[in-house]
C-alpha positions in Angstrom: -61.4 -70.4 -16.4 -61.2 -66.8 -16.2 -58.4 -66.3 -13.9 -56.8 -62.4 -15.5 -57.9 -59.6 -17.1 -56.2 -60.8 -19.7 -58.6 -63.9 -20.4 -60.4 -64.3 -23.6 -63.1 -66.7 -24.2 -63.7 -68.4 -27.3 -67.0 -68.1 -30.0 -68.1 -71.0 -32.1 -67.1 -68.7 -35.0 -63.2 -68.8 -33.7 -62.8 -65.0 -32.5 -61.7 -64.6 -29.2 -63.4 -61.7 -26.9 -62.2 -60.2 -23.5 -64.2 -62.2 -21.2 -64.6 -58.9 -18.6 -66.7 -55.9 -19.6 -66.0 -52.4 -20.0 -68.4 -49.8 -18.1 -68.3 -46.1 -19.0 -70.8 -45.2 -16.3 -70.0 -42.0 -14.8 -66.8 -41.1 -17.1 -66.8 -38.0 -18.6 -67.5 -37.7 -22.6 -63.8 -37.1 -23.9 -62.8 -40.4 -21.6 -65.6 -42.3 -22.6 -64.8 -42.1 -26.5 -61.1 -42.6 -25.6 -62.0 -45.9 -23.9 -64.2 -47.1 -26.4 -62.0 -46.6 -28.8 -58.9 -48.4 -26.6 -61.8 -51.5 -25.7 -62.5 -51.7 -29.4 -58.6 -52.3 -30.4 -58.9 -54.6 -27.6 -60.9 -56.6 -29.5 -64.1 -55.7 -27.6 -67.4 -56.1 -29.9 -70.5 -55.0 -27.6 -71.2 -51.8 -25.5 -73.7 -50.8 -23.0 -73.7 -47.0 -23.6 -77.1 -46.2 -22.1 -76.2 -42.6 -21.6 -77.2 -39.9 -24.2 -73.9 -38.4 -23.7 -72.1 -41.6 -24.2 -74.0 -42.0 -27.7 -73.1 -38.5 -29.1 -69.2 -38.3 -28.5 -68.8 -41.8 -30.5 -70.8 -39.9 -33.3 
């Protein structure tokens, strides 16, 4: 059950992901690499960066 924001669900290969999203839509360029960056320590694995601007500040 997903009952925080804190939850995590587990894989069949044993790594445990943020079971809520991130979305960057509408966040300006510097903010969007600085919360990238924060969701990837997280332990966030997959983006949806649809944006060219999005793409070009993560390099």
């Amino acid at each position: 059950m997903i009952d925080s924001l804190a939850s995590r669900i587990m894989l069949n290969n044993q790594t445990a992901i943020p079971a809520f999203g991130l979305g960057v839509f509408k966040v300006d360029t510097i903010m969007t690499a600085q919360n990238v960056e924060d969701a990837i320590s997280a332990g966030y694995r997959r983006s949806g960066l649809v944006s060219f601007n999005a793409r070009s500040c993560l390099g």
